[in-house]
N, C-alpha and C positions, 0 to 999 in steps of 0.2 A: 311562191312556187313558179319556177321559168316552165316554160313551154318546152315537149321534148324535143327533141334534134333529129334532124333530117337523116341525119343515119341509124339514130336510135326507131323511128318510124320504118325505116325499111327493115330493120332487121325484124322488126313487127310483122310486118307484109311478109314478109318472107317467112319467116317460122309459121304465119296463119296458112299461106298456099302449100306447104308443104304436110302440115298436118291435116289437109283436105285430102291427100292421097289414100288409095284402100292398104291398108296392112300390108305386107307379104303374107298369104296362103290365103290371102281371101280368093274368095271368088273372082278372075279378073285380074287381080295381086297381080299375078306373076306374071300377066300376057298368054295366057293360055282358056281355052275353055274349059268350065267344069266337066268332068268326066268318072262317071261312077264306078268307084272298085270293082274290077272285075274278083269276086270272091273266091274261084279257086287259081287263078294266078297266085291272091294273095296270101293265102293258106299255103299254097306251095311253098313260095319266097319264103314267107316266116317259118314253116317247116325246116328250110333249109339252112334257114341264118339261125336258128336255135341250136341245130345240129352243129356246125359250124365253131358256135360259140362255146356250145357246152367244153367242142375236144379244145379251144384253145383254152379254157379255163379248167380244164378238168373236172368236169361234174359229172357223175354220175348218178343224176336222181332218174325216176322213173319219166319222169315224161321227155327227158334227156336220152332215155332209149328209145321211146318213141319218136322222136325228132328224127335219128338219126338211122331207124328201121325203113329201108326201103319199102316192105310190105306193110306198114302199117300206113292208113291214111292219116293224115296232116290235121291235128285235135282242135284248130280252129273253128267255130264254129259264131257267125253273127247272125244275130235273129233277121225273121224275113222282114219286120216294121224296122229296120235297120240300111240307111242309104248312104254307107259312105263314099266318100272322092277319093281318085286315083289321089289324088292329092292328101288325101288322111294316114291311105297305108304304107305312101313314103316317107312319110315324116315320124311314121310309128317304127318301121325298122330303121329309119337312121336311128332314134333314139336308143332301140334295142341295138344297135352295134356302135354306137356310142358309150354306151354304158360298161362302168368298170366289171370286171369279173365278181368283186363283191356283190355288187348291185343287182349283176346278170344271175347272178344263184338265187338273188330272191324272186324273181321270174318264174322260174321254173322249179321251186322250192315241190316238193311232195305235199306236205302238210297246210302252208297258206301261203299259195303264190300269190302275189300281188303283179298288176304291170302298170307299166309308165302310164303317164298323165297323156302322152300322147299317143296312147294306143286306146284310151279309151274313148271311143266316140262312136260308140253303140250305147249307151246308158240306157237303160231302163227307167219308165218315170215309176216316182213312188205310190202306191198304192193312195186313193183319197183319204182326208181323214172321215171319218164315223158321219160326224155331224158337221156342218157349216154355218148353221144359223143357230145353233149355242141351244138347240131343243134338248142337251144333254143324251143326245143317241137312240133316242126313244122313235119307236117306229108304227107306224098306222098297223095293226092285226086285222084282217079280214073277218067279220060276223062274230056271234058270239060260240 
């Protein structure tokens, strides 16, 4: 086995120092400071790119009227244990206007919307399970 080569080493170094770098959207990523959603800016926006999208795709489902009702408020809603970055609910409506018309109708479907992978970053944690230590669920009852 030869020893590697002086160029085959740098390309080493180099691909190491490079993948030391933060992500894009991290935190820092991008040369910016983190900055948390303002939440009705955001609600507004996506209110309006909904509306927006429904008329260029032609949909007509219900929350496609709401989108695009002036008096109605914007059906947005992120819980209060919920902190997301200016930087989350940009990357959520580009992806909503990113997205094909197909895709956009299951958005705002009546029956089971779904949304992008980049719009969700409120998740909710799942409930614990029963037992952790394998006592089979059984629990201490106070006296008899």
């Amino acid at each position: 086995m030869r020893p590697p080569s002086r160029l085959g080493s740098l390309v080493v170094a180099t691909l190491g120092v490079l993948l030391m770098a933060p992500t894009p959207g991290d935190t820092g990523g991008c040369g910016r400071e983190a900055t948390e959603l303002d939440r009705d800016r955001y609600a507004n926006a996506r209110k309006g790119q909904d509306c927006d999208r429904c008329e260029e795709c032609g949909l007509t489902t219900a929350r496609c009227a709401r989108a695009c009702d002036p008096q109605k408020p914007a059906d947005i809603a992120l819980p209060q244990t919920c902190y997301p970055l200016l930087r989350d609910g940009e990357v959520c409506l580009r992806a909503l206007g990113a997205a094909s018309c197909e895709t956009f109708a299951t958005y705002v479907d009546d029956e089971a919307p779904v949304a992008p992978s980049e719009c969700n970053f409120c998740r909710v944690a799942p409930e614990p399970p029963a037992s952790t230590f394998g006592d089979g669920g059984a629990t201490a009852e106070a006296g008899p």
